[in-house]
C-alpha positions, 0 to 999 in steps of 0.5 A: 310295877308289878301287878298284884293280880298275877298272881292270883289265879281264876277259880276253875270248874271244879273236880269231879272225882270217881269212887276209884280216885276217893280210895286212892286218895284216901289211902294216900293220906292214911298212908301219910299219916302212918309214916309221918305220926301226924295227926290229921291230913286234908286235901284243899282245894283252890276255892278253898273247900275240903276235898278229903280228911283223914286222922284226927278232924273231929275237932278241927273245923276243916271247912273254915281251915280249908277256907283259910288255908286256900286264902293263904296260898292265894296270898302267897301267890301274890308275894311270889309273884312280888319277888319273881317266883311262880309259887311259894310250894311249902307254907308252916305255921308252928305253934306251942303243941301244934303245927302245919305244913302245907304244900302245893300238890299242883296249882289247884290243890293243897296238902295239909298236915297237922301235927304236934310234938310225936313227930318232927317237921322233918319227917312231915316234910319228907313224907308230905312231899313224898304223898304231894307226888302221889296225890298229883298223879292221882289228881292228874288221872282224874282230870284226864278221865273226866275230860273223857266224860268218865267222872262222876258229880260227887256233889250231885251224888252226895246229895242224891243220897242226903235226899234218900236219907232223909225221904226228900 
C-alpha cells in the first residue's frame, strides 16, 4: 500500500526575493507574454500565494487562483506518487474562451498562463517551458543569495512601506 502523504510536501520557509530577482522575474513573465499571446502570467508559490503577475489580472482574483492552483499541484503530487512518479510537471485546464497551463518551474513554485483563442496551447507550452528554465535559474540564484544573508523581507519591506503610506 502506498501512502498518500508522500506525495505531499512540507511547506518551507518562504522566499525571500531581492529587488534585483523581482525585475528578473518580471521581465521573464512579460518576456512570456509577448511571444506566447497570452494573457496573464502569475508566479505560485507552494503555499499557494502569488509571488509575481504580470498581463491582464485585473479581473482575476489572483490570491484565490494562486491558492487553488498550488492545491491542485499538491493533489497532483499525490496521484503521481499513486502511480510511481515523482511529479505531474504540466497540468491544463480548457475552457469555452479561456485556458490554463500550469507548469512546475522547481518543486516549490508554479508558472501559470492564462490564455484564450489568440494564441494555441502549443505556443504557450513551448514558451512556458522555455521561461519555466529561466524562472528556475532565477529562482535558484535567490535561494543561494539568501543562504548567504543577501535577501531582503519583501514581506517586511512592503509593509514597512504600507506604514509610510498611510502614517502609521
Amino acid at each position: 500500500m502506498i501512502n498518500v502523504q508522500e506525495g505531499i510536501r512540507m511547506t518551507k520557509q518562504t522566499l525571500i526575493l531581492t529587488e534585483e530577482a523581482m525585475a528578473k522575474i518580471n521581465r521573464a513573465l512579460i518576456n512570456l507574454l509577448k511571444q506566447s499571446d497570452a494573457k496573464c502570467a502569475i508566479l505560485v508559490d507552494q503555499d499557494g500565494k502569488c509571488v509575481a503577475k504580470k498581463g491582464f489580472t485585473k479581473t482575476i482574483d489572483t490570491d484565490g487562483l494562486s491558492a487553488l492552483i498550488a492545491g491542485a499541484f499538491s493533489s497532483t503530487r499525490a496521484m503521481a506518487s499513486l502511480v510511481g512518479e515523482k511529479d505531474f510537471s504540466v497540468l491544463f485546464h480548457q475552457g469555452n474562451k479561456d485556458h490554463i497551463h500550469n507548469i512546475l518551474v522547481d518543486d516549490d513554485t508554479i508558472l501559470t498562463v492564462i490564455f484564450d483563442n489568440r494564441t494555441t496551447i502549443g505556443m504557450v507550452r513551448l514558451y512556458s517551458k522555455e521561461s519555466a528554465q529561466v524562472l528556475k535559474e532565477i529562482l535558484s540564484q535567490a535561494r543561494a543569495s539568501e543562504k548567504k544573508g543577501k535577501g531582503v523581507d519583501i514581506t517586511k519591506e512592503a509593509t514597512d512601506r504600507l506604514d509610510d503610506l498611510f502614517g502609521i
